[in-house]
Residue frames relative to the residue before (quaternion, step in Angstrom):
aa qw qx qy qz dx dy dz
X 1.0000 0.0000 0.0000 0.0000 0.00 0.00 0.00
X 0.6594 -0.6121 0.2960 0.3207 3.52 -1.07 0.90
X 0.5909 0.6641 -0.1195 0.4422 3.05 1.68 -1.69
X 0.6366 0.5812 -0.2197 0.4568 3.54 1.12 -1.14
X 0.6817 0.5034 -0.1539 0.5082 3.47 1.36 -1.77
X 0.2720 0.8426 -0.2120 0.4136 3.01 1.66 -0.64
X 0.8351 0.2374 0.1774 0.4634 3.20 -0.65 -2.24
X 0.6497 0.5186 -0.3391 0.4404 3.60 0.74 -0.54
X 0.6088 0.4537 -0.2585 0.5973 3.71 0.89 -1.11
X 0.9485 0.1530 0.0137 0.2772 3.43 0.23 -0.88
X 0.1804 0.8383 -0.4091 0.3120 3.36 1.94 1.05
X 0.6339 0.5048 -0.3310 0.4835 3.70 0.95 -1.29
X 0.7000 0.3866 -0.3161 0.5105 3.72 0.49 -1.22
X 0.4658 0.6276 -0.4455 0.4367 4.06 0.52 -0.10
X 0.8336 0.3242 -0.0541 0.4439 3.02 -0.08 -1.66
X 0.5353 0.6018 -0.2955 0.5138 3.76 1.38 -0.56
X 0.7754 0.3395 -0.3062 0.4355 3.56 1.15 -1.01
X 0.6408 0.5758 -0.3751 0.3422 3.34 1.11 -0.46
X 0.5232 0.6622 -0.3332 0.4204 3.49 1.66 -0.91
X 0.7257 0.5418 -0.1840 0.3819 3.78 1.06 -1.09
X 0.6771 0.4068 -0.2100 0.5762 3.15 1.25 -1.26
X 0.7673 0.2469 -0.4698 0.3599 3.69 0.40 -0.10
X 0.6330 0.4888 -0.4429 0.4052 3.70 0.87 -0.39
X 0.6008 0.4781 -0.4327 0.4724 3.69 0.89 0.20
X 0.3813 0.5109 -0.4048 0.6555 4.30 1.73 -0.24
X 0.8497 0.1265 -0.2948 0.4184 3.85 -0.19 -0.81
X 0.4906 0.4140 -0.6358 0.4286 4.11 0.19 -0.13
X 0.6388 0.4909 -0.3952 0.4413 4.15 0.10 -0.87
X 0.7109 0.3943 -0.3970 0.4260 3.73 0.48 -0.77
X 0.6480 0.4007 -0.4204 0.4927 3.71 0.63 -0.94
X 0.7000 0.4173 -0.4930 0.3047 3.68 0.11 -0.60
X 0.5332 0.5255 -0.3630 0.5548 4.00 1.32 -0.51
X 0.8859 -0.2580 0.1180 0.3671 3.73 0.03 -0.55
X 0.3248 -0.8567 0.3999 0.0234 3.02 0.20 1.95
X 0.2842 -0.7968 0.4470 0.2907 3.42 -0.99 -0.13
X 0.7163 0.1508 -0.2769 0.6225 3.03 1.56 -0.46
X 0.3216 -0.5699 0.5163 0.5525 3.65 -0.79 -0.92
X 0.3717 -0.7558 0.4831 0.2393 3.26 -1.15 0.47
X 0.3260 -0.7675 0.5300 0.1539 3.61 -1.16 0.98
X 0.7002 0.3385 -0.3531 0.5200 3.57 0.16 0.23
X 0.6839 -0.5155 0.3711 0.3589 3.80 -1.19 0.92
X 0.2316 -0.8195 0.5230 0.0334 3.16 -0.67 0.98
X 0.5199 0.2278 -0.4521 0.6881 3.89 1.14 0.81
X 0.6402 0.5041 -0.4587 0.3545 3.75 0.00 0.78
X 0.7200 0.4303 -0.1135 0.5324 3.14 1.52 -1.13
X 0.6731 0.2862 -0.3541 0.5828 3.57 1.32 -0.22
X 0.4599 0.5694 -0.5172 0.4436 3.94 0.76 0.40
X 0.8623 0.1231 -0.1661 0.4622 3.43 0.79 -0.70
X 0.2875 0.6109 -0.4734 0.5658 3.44 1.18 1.00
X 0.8578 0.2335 -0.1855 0.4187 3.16 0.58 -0.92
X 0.4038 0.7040 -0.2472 0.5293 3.02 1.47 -0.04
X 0.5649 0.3941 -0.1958 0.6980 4.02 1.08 -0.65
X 0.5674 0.4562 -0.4634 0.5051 4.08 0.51 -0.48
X 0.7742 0.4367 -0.2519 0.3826 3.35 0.55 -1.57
X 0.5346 0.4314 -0.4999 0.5274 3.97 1.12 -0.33
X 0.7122 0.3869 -0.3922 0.4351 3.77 -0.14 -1.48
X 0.5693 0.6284 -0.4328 0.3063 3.98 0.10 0.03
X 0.6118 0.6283 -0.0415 0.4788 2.79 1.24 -1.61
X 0.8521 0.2482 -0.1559 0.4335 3.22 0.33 -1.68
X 0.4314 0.6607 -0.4831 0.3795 3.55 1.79 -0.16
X 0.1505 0.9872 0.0191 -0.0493 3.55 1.02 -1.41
X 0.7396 0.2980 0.4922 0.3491 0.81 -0.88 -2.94
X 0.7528 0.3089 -0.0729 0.5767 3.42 0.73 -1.61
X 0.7513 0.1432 -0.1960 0.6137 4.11 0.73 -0.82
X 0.1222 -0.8338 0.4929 0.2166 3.26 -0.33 0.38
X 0.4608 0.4297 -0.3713 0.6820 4.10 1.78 -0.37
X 0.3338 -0.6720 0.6320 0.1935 3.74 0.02 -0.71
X 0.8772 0.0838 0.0836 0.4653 3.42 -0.79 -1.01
X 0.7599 0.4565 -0.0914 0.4537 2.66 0.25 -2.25
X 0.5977 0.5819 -0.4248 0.3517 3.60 0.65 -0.96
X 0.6658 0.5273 -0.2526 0.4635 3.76 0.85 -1.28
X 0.6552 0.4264 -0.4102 0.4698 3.72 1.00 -0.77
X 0.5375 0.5101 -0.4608 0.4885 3.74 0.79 -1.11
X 0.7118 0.4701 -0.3458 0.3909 3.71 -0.08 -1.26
X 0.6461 0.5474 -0.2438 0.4727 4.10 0.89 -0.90
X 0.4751 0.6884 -0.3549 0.4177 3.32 1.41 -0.92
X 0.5408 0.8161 0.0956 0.1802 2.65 0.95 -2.38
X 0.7868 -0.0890 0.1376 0.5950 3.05 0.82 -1.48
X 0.6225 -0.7194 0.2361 0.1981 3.24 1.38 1.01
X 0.1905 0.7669 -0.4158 0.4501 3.33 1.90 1.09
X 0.7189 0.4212 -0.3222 0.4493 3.72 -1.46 0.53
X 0.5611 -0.4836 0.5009 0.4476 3.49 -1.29 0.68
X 0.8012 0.4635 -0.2347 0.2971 3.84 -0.12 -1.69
X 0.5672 0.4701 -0.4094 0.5382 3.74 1.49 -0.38
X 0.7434 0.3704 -0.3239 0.4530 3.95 0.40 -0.83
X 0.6644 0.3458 -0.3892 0.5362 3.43 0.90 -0.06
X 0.1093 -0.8128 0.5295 0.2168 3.60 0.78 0.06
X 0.1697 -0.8865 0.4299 -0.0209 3.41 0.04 2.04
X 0.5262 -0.5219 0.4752 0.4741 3.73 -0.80 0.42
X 0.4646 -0.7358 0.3546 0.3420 3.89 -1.12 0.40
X 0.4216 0.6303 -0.4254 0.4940 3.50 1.97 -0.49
X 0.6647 0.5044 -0.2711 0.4799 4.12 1.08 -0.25
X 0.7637 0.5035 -0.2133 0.3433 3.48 0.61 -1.00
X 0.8431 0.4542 -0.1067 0.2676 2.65 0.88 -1.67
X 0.5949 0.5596 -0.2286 0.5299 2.98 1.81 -0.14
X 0.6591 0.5273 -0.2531 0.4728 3.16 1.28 -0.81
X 0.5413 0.6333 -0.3190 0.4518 3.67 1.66 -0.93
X 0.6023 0.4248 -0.2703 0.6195 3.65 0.88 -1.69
X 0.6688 0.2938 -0.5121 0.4518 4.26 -0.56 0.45
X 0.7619 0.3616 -0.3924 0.3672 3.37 0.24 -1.12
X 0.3371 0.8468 -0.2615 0.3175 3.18 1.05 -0.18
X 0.6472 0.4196 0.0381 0.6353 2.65 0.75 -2.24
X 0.6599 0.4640 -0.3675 0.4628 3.80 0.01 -0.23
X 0.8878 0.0494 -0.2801 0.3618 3.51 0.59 -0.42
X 0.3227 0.6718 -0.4999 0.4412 2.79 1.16 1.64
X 0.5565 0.5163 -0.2267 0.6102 3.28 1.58 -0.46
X 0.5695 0.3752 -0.3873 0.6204 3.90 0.74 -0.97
X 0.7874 0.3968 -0.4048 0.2424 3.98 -0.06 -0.77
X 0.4628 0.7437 -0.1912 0.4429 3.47 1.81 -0.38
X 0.6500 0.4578 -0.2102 0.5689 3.46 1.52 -1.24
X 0.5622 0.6222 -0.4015 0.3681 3.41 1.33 -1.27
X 0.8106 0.3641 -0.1385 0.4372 3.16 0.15 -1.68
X 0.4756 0.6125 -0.2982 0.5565 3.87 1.13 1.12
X 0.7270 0.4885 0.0379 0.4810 2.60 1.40 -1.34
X 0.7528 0.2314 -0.1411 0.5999 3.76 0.86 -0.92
X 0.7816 -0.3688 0.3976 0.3082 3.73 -0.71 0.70
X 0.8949 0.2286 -0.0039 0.3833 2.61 -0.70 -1.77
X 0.7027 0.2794 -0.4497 0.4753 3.88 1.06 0.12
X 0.4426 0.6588 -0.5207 0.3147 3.24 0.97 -0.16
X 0.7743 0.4742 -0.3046 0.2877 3.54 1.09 -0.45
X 0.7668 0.3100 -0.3442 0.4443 2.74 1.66 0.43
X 0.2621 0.7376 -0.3859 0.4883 2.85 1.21 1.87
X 0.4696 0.5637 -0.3866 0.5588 3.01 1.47 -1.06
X 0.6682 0.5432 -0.4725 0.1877 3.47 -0.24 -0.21
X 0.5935 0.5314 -0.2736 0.5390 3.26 1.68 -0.73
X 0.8149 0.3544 -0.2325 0.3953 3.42 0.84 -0.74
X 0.5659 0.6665 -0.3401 0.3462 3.07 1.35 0.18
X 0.2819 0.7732 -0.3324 0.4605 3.43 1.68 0.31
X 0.2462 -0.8173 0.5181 0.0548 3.77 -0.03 1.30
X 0.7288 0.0434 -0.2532 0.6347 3.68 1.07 0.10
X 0.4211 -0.6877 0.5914 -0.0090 3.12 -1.35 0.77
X 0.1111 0.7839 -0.5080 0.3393 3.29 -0.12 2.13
X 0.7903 -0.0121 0.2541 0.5574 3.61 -1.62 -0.84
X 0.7451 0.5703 -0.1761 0.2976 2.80 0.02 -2.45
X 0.7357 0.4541 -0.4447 0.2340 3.52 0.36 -0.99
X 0.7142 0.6095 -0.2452 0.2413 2.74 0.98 -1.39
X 0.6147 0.4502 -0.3371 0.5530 3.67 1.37 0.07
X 0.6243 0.6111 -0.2523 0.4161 3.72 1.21 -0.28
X 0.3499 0.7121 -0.5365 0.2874 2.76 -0.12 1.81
X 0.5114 -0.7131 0.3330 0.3451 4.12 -0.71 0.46
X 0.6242 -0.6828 0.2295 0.3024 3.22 -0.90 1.38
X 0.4672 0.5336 -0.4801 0.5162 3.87 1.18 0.15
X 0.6299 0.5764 -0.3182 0.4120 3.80 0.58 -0.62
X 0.6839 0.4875 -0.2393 0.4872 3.35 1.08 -1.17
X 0.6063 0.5310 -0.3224 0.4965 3.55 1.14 -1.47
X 0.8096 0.4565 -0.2028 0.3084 3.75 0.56 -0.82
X 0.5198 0.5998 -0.2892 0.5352 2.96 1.91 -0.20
X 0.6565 0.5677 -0.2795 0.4106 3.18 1.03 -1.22
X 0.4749 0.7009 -0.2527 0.4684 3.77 1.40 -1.08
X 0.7681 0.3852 -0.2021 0.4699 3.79 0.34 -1.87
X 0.7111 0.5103 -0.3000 0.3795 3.33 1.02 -1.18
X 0.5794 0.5316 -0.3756 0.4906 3.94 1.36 -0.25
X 0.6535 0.5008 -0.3299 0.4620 3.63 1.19 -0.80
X 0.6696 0.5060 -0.3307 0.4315 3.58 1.13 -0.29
X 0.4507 0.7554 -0.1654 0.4459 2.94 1.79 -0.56
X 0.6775 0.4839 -0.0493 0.5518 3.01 0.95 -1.67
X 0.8399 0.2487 -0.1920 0.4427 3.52 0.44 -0.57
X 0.7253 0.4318 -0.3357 0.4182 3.26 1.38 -0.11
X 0.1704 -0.9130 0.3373 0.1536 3.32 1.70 -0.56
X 0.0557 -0.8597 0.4847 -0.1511 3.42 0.99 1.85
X 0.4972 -0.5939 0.5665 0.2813 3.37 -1.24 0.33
X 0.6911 -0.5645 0.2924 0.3437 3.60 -1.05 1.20
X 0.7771 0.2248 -0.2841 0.5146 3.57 0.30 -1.13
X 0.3350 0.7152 -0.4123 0.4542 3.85 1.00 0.46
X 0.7975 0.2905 -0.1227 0.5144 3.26 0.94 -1.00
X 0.8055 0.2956 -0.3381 0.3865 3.11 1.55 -0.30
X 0.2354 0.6018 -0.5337 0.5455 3.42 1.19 1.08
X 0.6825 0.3861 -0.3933 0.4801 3.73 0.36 -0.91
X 0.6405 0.5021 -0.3820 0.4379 3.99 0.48 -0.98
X 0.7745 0.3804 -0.3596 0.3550 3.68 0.27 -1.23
X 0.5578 0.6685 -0.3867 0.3040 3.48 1.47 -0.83
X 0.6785 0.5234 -0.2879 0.4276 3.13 1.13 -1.68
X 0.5746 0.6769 -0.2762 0.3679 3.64 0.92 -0.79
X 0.6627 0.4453 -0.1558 0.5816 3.46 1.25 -1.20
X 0.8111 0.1423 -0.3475 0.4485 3.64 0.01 -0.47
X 0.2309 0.5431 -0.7025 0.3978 3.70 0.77 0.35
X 0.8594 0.3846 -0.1796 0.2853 3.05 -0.77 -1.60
X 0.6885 0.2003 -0.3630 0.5951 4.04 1.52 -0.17
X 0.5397 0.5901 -0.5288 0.2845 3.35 0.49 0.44
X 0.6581 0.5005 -0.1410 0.5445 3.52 1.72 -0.85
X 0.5207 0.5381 -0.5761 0.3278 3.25 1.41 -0.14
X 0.4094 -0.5187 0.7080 0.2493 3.01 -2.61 0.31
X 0.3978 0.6107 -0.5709 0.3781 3.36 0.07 1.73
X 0.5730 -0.7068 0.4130 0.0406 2.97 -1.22 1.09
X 0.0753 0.8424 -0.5335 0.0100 4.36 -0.12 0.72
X 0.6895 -0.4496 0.4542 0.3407 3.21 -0.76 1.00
X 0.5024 -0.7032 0.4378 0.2477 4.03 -0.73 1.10
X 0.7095 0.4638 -0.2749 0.4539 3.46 1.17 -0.83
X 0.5918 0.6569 -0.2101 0.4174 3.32 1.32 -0.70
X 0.7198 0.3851 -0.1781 0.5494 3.24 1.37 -1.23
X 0.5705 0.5124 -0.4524 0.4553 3.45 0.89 -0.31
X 0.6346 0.3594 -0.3791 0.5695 4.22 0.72 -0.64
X 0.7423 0.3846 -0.4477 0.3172 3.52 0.23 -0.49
X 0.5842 0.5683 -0.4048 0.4146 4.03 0.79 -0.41
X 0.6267 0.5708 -0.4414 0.2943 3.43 1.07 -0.45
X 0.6950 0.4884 -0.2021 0.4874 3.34 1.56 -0.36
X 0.7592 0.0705 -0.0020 0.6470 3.53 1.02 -1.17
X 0.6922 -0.3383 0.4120 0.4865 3.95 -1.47 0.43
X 0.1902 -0.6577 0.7189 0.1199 3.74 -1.22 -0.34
X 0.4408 -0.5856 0.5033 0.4575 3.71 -1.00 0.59
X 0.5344 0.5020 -0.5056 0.4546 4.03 0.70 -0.96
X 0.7485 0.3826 -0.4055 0.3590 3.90 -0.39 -0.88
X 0.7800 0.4737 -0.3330 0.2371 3.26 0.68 -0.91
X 0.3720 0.7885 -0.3971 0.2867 3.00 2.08 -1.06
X 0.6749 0.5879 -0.3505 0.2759 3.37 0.52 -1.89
X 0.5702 0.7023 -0.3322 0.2669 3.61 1.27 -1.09
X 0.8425 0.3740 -0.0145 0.3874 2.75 1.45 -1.05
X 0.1845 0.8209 -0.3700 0.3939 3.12 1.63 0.98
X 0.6467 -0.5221 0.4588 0.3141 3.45 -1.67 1.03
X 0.6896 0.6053 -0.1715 0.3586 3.75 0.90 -1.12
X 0.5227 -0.7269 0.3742 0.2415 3.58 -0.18 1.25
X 0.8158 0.3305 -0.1374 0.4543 3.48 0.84 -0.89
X 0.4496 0.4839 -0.3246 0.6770 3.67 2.14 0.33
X 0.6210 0.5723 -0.3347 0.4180 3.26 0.87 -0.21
X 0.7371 0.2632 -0.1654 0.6000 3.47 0.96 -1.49
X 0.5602 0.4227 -0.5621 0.4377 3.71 0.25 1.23
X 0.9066 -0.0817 -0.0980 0.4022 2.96 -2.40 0.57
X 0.0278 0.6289 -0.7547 0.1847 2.94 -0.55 2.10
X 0.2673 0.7704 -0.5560 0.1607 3.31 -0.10 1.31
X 0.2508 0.8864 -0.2842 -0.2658 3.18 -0.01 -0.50
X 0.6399 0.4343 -0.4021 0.4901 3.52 1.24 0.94
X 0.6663 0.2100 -0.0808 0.7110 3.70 0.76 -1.33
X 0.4060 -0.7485 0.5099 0.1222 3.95 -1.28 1.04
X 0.3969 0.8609 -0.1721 0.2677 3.19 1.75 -0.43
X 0.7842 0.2525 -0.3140 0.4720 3.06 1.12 -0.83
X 0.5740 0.5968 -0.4125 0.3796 3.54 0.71 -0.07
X 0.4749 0.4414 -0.4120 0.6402 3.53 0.96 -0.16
X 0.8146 0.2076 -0.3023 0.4493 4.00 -0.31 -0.82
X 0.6851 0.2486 -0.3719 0.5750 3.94 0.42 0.31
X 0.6366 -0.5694 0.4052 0.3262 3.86 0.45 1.38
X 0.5859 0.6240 -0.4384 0.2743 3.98 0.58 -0.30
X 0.6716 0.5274 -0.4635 0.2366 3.66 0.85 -0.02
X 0.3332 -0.5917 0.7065 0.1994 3.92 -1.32 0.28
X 0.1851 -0.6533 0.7072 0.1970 3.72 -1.03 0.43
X 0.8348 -0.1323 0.0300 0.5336 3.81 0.08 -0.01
X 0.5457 -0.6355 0.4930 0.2351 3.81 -1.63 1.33
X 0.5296 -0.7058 0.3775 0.2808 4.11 -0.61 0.57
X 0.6790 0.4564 -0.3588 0.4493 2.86 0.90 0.32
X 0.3412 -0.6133 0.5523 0.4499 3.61 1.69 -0.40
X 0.5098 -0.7330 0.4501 0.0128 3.05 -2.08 0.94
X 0.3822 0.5482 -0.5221 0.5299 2.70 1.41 1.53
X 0.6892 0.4861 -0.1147 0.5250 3.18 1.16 -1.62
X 0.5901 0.4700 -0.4976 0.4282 4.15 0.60 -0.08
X 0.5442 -0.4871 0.6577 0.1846 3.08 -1.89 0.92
X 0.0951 -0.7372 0.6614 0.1001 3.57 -1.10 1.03
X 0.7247 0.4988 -0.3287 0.3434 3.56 -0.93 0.99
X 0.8025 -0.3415 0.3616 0.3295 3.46 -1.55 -0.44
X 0.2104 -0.7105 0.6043 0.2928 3.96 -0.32 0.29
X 0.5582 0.6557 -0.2965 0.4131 3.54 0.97 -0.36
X 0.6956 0.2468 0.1607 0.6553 3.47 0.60 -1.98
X 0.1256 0.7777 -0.5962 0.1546 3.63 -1.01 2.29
X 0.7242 0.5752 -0.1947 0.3268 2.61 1.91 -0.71
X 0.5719 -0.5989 0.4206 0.3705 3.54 -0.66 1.24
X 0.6025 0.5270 -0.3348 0.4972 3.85 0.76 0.30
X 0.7877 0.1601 -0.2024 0.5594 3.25 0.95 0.23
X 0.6145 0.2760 -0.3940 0.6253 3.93 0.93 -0.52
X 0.8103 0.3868 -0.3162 0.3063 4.03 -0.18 -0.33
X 0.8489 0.1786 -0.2309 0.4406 3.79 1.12 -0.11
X 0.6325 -0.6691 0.1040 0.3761 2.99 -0.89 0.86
X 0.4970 0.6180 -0.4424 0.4187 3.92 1.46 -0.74
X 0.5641 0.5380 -0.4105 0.4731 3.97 0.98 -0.64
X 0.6963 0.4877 -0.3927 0.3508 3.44 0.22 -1.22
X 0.7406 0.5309 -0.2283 0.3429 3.38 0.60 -1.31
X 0.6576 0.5735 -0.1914 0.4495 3.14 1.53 -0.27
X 0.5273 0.7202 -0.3044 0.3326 3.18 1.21 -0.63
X 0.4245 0.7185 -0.4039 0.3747 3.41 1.39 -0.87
X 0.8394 0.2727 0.0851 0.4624 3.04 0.32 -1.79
X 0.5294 0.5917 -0.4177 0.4417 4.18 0.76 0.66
X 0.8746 0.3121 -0.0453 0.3683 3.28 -0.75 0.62
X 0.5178 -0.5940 0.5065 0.3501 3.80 -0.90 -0.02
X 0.1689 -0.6844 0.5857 0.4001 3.57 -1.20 -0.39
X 0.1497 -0.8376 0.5242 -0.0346 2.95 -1.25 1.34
X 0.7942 0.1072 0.0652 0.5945 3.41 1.17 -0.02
X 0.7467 0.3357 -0.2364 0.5234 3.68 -1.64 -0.39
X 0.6690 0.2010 -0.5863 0.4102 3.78 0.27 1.63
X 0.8644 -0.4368 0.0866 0.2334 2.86 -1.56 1.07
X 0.6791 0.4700 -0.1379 0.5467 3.37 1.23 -1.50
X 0.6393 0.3673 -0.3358 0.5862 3.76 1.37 0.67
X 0.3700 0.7061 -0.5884 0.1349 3.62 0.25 0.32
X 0.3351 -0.7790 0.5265 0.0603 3.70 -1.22 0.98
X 0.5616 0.5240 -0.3210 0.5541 3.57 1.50 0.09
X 0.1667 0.7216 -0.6657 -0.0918 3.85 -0.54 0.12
X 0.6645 -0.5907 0.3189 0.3283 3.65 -1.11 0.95
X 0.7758 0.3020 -0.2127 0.5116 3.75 -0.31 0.93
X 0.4187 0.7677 -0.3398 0.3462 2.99 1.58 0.04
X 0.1907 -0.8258 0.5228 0.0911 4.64 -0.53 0.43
């Protein structure tokens, strides 16, 4: 198919243009109307934020070189996935591919909250002491390598249609980056608008000092499932001026702000907290 030849030749420059044109929409919005102020240098923290984008790119690459899309073409291929053996209409799949999608991105989000040992290489995202663009692409390159993995087994068993998967990539790409923005929406505006898509307020909460603001609405495109699997919070108790962003663990600008810290985090320290089957907050609680 033309559409297929299409996306294959030209998937990296896609997803390369959407990545630019919206994180250059949100750095302008936060600098027009922030929500918080930020405390930690902000040409330090997006040098090496971005700087980790520019390793995990690289080493993504390097090692997949189709990425996604490659595994769906390749599923296509050998007739793998629910929608290839049932050989669905596309006005059916493709929409239905980009949710399920989204769902176990969210289920893989709780996981890696959830089990120790990935939580530590999570901390890396949440260790980020202000909460911007940047975060939302700031994560450690085992995380990425392992995401990339789950997202081929879903792949494999769900057997989406190419530009199916890339709608799901550029999406996830875009509201990262507005879900983390430090921009500010009108209260009435953001309440109607979360019923449909994450908000930077809802997500903000995700990213809170507090164990039990922490393990909530880990969405970060469709808000949906955290409301139907009890995980959402509508706002952090202290309000979102007054919450603590980050790690109780990790303050020092030597590990949340450069990149040799980040990469390290994996592998520092004990777990002591901030998974699920430890929370210390229970609703109603003084």
């Amino acid at each position: 198919m033309a559409i297929d030849e299409f996306i294959m030749t030209h998937e990296m420059a896609i997803r390369l243009g959407f990545f630019a044109g919206v994180f250059a929409v949100m750095a302008l919005w936060e600098l027009v109307a922030p929500r918080r102020p930020l405390h930690s240098s902000k040409p330090v923290r997006w040098a090496n934020n971005l700087g980790l984008v520019f390793v995990n790119s690289f080493v993504l690459r390097l090692l997949f070189p189709t990425a996604a899309v490659g595994m769906a073409l390749f599923a296509r291929e050998q007739g793998w996935g629910v929608f290839n053996y049932l050989q669905a209409p596309s006005w059916l799949a493709v929409p239905a591919s980009v949710v399920i999608l989204d769902f176990f991105v969210w289920l893989q989000h709780v996981m890696v909250h959830a089990v120790p040992l990935l939580w530590r290489l999570h901390r890396v995202h949440h260790a980020d002491l202000d909460y911007d663009v940047t975060t939302g692409a700031r994560f450690h390159t085992l995380e990425i390598l392992l995401s990339m993995l789950i997202k081929f087994a879903v792949i494999a068993l769900l057997g989406p249609p190419l530009v199916a998967v890339v709608i799901f990539e550029v999406l996830l790409n875009a509201t990262a980056m507005f879900t983390h923005g430090n921009v500010r929406l009108p209260q009435g505006f953001d309440r109607w608008l979360r019923l449909i898509v994450v908000t930077p307020d809802m997500h903000r909460v995700h990213h809170s000092i507090e164990d039990d603001e922490t393990n909530s609405n880990f969405g970060f495109n469709l808000p949906w499932w955290d409301r139907l699997f009890g995980t959402y919070r509508d706002q952090p108790r202290a309000g979102h001026e007054g919450m603590t962003i980050g790690i109780r663990s990790f303050r020092a600008d030597r590990w949340c702000s450069w990149l040799p810290g980040m990469l390290a985090i994996p592998f520092v320290g004990r777990i002591q907290g901030y998974t699920i089957n430890r929370r210390q907050w229970e609703e109603g609680d003084e």
